[in-house]
C-alpha positions as a LaTeX table, in Angstrom:
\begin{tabular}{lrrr}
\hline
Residue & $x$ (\AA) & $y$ (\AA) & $z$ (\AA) \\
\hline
Unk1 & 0.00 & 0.00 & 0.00 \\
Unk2 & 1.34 & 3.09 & $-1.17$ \\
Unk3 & 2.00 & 6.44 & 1.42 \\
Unk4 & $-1.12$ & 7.94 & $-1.03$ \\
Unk5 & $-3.45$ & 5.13 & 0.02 \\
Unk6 & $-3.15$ & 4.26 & 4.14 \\
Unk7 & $-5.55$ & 1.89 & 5.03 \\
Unk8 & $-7.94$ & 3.81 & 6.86 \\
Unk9 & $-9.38$ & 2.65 & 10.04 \\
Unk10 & $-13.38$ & 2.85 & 10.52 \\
Unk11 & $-14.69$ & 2.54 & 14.66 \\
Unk12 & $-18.71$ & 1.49 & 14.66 \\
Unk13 & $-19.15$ & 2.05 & 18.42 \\
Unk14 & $-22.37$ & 2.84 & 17.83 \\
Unk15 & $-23.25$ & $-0.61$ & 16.04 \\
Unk16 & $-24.85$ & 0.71 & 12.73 \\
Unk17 & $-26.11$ & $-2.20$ & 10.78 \\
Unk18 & $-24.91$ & $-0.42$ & 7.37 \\
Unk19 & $-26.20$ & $-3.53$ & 5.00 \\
Unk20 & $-29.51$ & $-2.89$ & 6.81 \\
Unk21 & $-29.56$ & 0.56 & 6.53 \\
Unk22 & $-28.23$ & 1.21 & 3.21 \\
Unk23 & $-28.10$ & $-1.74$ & 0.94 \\
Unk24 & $-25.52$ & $-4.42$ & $-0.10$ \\
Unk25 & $-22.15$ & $-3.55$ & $-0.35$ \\
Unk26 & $-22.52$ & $-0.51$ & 2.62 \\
Unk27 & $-19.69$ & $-0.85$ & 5.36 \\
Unk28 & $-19.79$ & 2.60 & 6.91 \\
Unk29 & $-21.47$ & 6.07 & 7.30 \\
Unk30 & $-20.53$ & 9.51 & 8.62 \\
Unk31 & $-22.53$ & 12.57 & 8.94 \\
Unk32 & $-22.76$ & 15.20 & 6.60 \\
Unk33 & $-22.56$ & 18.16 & 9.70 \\
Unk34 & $-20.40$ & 18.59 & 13.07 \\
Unk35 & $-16.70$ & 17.04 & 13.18 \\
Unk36 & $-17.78$ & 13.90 & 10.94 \\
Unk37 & $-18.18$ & 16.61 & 7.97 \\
Unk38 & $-14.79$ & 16.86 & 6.98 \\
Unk39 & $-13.39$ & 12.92 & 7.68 \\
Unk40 & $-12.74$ & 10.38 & 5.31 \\
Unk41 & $-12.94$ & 13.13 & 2.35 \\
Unk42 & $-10.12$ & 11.59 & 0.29 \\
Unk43 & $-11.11$ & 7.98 & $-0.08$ \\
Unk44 & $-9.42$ & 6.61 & $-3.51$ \\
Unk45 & $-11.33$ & 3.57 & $-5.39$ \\
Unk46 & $-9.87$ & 0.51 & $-4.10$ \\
Unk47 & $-8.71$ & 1.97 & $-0.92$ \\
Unk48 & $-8.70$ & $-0.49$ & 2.17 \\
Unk49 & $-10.85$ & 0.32 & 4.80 \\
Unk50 & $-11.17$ & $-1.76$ & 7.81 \\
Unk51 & $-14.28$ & $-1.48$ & 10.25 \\
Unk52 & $-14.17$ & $-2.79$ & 14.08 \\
Unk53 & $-17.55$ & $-3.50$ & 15.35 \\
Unk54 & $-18.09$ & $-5.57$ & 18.36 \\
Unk55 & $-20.15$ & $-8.27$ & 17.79 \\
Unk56 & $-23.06$ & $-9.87$ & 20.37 \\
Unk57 & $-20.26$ & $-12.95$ & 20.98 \\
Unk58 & $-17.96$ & $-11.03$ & 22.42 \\
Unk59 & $-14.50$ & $-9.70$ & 21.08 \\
Unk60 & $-14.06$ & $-7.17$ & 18.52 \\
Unk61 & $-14.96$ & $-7.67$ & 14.77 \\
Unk62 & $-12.77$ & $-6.19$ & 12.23 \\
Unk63 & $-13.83$ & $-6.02$ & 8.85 \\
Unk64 & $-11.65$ & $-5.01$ & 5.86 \\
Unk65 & $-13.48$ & $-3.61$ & 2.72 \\
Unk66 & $-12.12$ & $-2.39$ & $-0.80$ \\
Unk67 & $-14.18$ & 1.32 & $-1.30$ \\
Unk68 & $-15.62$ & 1.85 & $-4.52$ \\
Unk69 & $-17.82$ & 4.90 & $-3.99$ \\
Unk70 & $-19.68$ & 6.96 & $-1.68$ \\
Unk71 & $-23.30$ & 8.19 & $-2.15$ \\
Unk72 & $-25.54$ & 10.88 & 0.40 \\
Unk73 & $-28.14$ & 8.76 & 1.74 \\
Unk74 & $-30.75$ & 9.29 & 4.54 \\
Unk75 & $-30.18$ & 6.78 & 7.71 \\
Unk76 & $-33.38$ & 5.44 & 9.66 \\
Unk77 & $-33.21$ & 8.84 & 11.61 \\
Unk78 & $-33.49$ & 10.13 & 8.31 \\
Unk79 & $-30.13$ & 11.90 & 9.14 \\
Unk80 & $-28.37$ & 12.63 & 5.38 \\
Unk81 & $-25.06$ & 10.47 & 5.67 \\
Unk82 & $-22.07$ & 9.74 & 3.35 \\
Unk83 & $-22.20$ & 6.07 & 2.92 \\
Unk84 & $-19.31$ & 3.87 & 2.25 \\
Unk85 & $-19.37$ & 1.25 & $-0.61$ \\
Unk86 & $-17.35$ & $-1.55$ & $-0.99$ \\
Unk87 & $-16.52$ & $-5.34$ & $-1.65$ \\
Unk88 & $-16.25$ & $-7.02$ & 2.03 \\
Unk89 & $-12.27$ & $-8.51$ & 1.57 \\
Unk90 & $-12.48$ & $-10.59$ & 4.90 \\
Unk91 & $-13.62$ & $-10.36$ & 8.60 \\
Unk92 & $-11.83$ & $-11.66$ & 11.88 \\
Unk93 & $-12.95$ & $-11.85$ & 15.67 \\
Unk94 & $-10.25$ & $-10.59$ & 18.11 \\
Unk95 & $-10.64$ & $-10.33$ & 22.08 \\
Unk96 & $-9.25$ & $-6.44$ & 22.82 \\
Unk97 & $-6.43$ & $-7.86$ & 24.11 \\
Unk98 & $-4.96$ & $-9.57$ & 20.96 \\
Unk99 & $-6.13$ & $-6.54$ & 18.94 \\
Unk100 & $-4.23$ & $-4.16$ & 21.02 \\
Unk101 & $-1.19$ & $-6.56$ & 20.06 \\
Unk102 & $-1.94$ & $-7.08$ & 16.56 \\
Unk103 & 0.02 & $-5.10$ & 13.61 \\
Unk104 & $-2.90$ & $-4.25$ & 11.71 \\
Unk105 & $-5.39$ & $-3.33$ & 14.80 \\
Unk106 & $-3.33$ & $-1.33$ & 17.14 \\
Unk107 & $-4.01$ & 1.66 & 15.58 \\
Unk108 & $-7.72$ & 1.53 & 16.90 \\
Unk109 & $-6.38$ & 1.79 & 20.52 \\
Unk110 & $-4.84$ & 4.50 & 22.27 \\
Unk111 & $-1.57$ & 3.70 & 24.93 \\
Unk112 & $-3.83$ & 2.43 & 27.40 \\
Unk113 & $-5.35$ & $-0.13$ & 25.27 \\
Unk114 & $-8.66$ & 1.77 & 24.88 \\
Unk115 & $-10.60$ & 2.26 & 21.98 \\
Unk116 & $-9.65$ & 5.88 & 20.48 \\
Unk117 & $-13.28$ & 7.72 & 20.04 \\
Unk118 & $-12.50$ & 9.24 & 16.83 \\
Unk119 & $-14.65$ & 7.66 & 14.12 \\
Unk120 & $-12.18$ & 7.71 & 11.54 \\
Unk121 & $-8.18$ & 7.04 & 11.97 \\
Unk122 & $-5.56$ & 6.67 & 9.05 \\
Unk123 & $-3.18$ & 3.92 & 9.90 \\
\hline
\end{tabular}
């Protein structure tokens, strides 16, 4: 992956269900307004975007996409989001602890070893 293209990290804390909401291929949303606005503004096609949710079984899901596009979309709030689209690449489960650890997933964690708020993080 080239300096141009960082694979950019993606944190659902708030458990969207973005295929539910939006339609096959959706991985992710932001706002339109407030600090989201202005995130994420420079996504290339084929970029690799990885999204940790944390699923009902415990641990922490990360999911790694390929974007293809974005598209303004209302949620179920009917809140006007930019939605993510993308080909899902792969998903693993994690417990925090081997995530904090791992190459690819440290990035999501701050020094402490808990998750950084920020919705969007360039690793």
């Amino acid at each position: 992956m080239s300096e141009n293209h960082p694979v950019l990290l993606l944190n659902n804390c708030r458990g969207r269900e973005h295929t539910r909401l939006y339609g096959v291929d959706a991985f992710y949303d932001l706002y339109t307004t407030g600090y989201q606005a202005n995130m994420a503004t420079d996504l290339r096609a084929d970029q690799v975007c990885v999204v940790a949710s944390k699923p009902s079984i415990g641990g922490i899901a990360f999911s790694w996409y390929s974007f293809e596009r974005e598209e303004l979309m209302k949620d179920d709030e009917k809140i006007t989001c930019r939605v993510f689209f993308g080909p899902h690449i792969r998903t693993e489960t994690l417990s925090r602890a081997e995530a904090v650890k791992h190459g690819d997933y440290s990035g999501f964690f701050d020094i402490n070893g808990n998750f950084k708020r920020r919705s969007v993080i360039k690793a």
